[in-house]
Structure formats: C-alpha cells, structure tokens
N, C-alpha and C positions, 0 to 999 in steps of 0.2 A: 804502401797500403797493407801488404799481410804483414808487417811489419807491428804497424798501429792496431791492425786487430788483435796479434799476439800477444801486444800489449796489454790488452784491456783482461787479458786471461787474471783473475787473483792471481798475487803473487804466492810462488808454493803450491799451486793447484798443481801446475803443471810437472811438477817433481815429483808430486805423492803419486801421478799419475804412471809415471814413468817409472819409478822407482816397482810400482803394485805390478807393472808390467812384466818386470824384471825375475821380480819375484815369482811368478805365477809360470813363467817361462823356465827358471830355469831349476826350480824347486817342486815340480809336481812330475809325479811320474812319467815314466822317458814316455810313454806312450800314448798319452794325453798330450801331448805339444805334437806340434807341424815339425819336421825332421827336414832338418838343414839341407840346400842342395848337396848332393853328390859332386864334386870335385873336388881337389886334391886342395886342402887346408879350409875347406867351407866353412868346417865347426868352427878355427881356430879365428876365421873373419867374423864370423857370426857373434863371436863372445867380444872382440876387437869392438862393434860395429854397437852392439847394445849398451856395452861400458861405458862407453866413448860416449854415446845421443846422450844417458844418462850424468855423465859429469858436465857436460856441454848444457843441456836445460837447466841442472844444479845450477853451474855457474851462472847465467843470465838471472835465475829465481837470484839467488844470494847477492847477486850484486845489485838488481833492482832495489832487494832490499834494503844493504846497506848502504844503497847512494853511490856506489863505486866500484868502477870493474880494476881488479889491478892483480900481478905477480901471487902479491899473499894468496889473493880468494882463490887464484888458479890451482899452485898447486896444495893449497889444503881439499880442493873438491876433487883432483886428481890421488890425491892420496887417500882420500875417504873412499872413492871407489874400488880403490885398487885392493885395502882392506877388506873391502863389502868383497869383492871375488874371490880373495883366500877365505872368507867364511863361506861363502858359498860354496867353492870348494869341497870345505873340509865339512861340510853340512852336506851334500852328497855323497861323497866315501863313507859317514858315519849311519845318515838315513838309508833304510830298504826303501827304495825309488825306482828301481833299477839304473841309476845314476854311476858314475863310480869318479873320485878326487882326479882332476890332472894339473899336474903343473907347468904342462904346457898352456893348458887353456889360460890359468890364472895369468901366466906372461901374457896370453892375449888381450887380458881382463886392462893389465896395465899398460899394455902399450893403447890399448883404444882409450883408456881413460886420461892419459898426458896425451895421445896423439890429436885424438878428433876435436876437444877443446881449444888447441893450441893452431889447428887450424880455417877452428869458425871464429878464430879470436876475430876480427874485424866485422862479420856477422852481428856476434855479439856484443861487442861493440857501440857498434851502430845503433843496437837494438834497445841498450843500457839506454845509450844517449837522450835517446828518443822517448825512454820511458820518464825520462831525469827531465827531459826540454824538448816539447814537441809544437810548431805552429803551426794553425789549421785555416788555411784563407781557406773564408767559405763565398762560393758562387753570389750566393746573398743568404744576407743575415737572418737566423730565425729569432722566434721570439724568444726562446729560453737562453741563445746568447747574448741578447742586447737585455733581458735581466738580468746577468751577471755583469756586465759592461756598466749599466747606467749610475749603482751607487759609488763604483771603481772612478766614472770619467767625473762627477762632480765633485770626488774628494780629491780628485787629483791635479786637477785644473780650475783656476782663478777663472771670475766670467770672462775678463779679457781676453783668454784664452780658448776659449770654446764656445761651441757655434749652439744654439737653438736645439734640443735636444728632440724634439718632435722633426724638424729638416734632418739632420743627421739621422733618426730612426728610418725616415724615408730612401735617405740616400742609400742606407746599407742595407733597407732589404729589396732597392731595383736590383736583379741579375745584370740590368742593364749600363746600370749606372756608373761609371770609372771610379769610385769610393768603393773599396771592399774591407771587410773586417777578416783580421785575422785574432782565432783565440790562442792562446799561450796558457798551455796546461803540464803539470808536472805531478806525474805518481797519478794518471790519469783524473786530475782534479785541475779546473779554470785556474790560473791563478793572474793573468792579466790579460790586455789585448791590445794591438795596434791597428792605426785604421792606414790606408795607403789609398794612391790616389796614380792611376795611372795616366802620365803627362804626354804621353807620346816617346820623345827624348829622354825621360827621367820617370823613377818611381817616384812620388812625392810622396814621406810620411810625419799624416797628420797630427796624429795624436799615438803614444805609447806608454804604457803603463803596467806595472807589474803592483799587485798588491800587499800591504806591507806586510803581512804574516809570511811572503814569500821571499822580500826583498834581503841583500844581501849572503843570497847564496850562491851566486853567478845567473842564475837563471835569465836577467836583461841579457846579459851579454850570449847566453847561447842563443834566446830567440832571436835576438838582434843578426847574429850570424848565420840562423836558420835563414832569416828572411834576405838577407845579402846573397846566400848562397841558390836561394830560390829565383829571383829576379835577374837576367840577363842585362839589364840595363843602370845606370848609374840612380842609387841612391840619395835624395837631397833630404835636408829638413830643419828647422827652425828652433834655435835655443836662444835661450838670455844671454845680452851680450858678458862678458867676463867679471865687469864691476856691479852687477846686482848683485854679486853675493860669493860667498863660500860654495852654496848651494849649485850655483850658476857653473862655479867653476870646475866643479865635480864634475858636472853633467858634462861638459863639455870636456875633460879629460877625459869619462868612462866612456864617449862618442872615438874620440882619438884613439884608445885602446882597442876599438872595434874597429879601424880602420877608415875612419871620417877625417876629412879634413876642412878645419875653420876657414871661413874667409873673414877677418876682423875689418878687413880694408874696405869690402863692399858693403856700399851705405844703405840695407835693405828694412823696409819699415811691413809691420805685419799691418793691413788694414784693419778697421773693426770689424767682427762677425755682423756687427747688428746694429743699427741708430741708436746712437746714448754712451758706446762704450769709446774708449781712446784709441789712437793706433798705436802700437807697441814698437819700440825699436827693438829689432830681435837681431840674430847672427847666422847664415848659413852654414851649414856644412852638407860634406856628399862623398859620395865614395869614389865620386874621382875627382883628381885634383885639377885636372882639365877642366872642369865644366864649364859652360858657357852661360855662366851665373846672369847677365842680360834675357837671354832666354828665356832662364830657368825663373827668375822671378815674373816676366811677362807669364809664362806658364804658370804660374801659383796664383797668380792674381787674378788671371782673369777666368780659369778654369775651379781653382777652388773658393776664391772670396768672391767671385764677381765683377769684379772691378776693372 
C-alpha cells in the first residue's frame, strides 16, 4: 500500500524535493540548520545518510521514468551525487556561511550515495515494478472502473465469448459476490483488466485483457504473475484450442511462459452465456499440473455459466 501511494507521487516531484532539501541544509548558514547529534562521526553519518535518501529517490524517479531499473541508472545517480558533494563542498569553503570544505565529509557524501541505493536496491525495485505493472482487485467494482473496462471487454471478446454486460456489471459491483475485478495499470494509468472467480479449490479467470496501446510491452505477463503470486490457490482458465489459429497459439504459448499448463486431452466445451449463442470448444489450462480438471470444470459450470 505505501508502496502504491508513493507511486502515484509525479514522477521528479519527489527528487526536486529532496534535492531543495538538500540544498537548503547544507548551504545556508551554519546557524540557521538543526546541528547534528553530538557523537563521535554524527556529521560524517549525517552527510552519508542525506547523499544516500537523495540518490536512492533519484534512482526510483529516473527509472520510473525510463521504464527501467538497472547497473547503468545506478551508478550514474551514484555519481551524480557524489559530484553534487564535492560542489557542495567547495561552495562552503568558498561562501562566508560560516561553513568550511572537508573532505572527509565529501567521502561521506560518496559512500551514502553508492551505499544507501545499493542497499534499497530491492526496495526500489519492487517499487519500479509496481509503478511499470500494478493489479488492483477491488472488493467491488466502481463505476469509473467498469467505464474503463466496458469499451476494453467488447473489443476484446466475440459475443460467444462474453456474458450480458448489464449481469457482469452486477456481478462486479456485489462485494459479495465470488466474481471480482481486478484493474491492470502502468505509469499509474488503466491499461487492462481481469475478472476472477473464486471456486473454492481454484481461482477461475474469466476474462483478461490488456489494451492495445499497451500491448506488447510485457505488461500481460507481469499482471498475469502479479495475480498468480497474489492467489494461494491454483489458477485455471479457458483458451482456444491450438488449431483455431496462429492467434490461438500465441495465447496459449504466452499462458505456458507464465507458468500454465494445457490440458489438450480433456474434452472441455464452454457453455453459452446466453440463449441464441453456440457452445464453444475451448482448452484448459491452470497453474497446477495436478489439477483435478473433473472438478474444476463442474466448478466453472455450474458456479459461473449456471449450468
């Protein structure tokens, strides 16, 4: 959760902030600033300790915004800090402050700015991840996510494929109801969404969908492992079997790369959502290869088509 709030900070806000911090601390007279604890190396922690926050937020801003946390970004924001000290530095020894240059501090300046980065690296991380590929099950649906949802689910799915979009509206905004929507946003903007169906034994998911200004940047496959890694229980869910198409086969590869496995052998048929449409023969897969695929389609059928 402070994670996703942190996120939503503009990107760079939180640098100019830190950075004006910086500045304001360590460039105004000695006597206008709060005066470091007294103990033996305080100041030389103190300079370590502010370096350090300040390449560490750098880094998260810069790789949010380059889409990438990696080595390069590290230590060029490590070196950019460590530079920003020796001016500081030598912009104290030369300003009447009552300041005066050390070079000890500046060593402090660089070991906080490669140290304290280098050990929120997984922090940061995580934090990158989440700002690149974050899903949001929500308790139940509001109206301004199933706006985002509704022109997404009928460009994405054939009517055979999808249910009554006023039933589905309902389904997802009971808190009560075993049907929950999750949203899939990146750079804190929607960009798809999966519906899931809690089976007892299995998650079951319904429908999934990323939209296509998004598609082909990984982003399926992070939500898709967000939501695997969320759920304690085995993942199932319904694709075309392998001979409808190229398309077909895709899917069913990029499912495989996340850890799904097909069952081509069990002879499962989708019912129709609704009087008029055909039953579809479709293909399981689930995230365990165990599953108890009898079960599991009694559980889909009578839990989510009815039948």
């Amino acid at each position: 959760m402070i994670i996703r709030h942190a996120n939503r900070i503009p990107v760079f806000a939180l640098t100019a902030l830190a950075v004006t911090l910086l500045l304001l601390l360590t460039l105004l007279p000695s006597g206008s600033v709060p005066p470091a604890p007294r103990f033996r190396f305080a100041d030389k922690l103190a300079h370590a300790v502010m370096f350090g926050l300040v390449a560490a937020v750098a880094l998260w801003d810069w790789s949010r915004n380059s889409g990438c946390l990696d080595r390069r970004n590290y230590i060029i924001v490590a070196i950019a800090a460590t530079l920003a000290g020796g001016v500081i530095e030598l912009l104290q020894w030369k300003m009447d402050i009552g300041r005066s240059g050390d070079w000890a501090d500046w060593l402090a300046d660089a070991i906080g700015a490669f140290g304290i980065p280098a050990a929120l690296w997984p922090l940061i991380s995580r934090a990158v991840s989440r700002y690149l590929c974050d899903v949001r099950i929500l308790p139940a649906a509001t109206i301004d996510s199933l706006q985002f949802v509704k022109p997404l689910y009928f460009n994405s799915f054939p009517p055979e494929e999808r249910r009554d979009w006023i039933q589905l509206a309902t389904l997802l905004r009971d808190a009560h109801s075993p049907a929950k929507l999750g949203i899939i946003s990146s750079r804190n903007r929607p960009v798809g969404f999966i519906t899931l169906w809690e089976l007892g034994e299995c998650v079951y998911v319904e429908h999934f969908a990323i939209a296509p200004q998004a598609r082909s940047g990984g982003i399926g496959a992070k939500a898709l492992q967000r939501v695997i890694g969320a759920v304690s229980r085995p993942i199932v869910l319904e694709v075309e079997l392998p001979d409808a198409g190229p398309d077909a086969r895709r899917r069913i590869a990029f499912y495989e790369r996340n850890s799904l496995t097909p069952f081509p052998e069990w002879n499962y048929i989708q019912p129709p959502y609704s009087p008029g449409l055909p039953e579809v023969p479709l293909m399981l897969m689930s995230t365990d290869p165990q599953l108890d695929l009898d079960a599991a389609t009694r559980a889909i059928h009578t839990k989510v088509y009815g039948v």
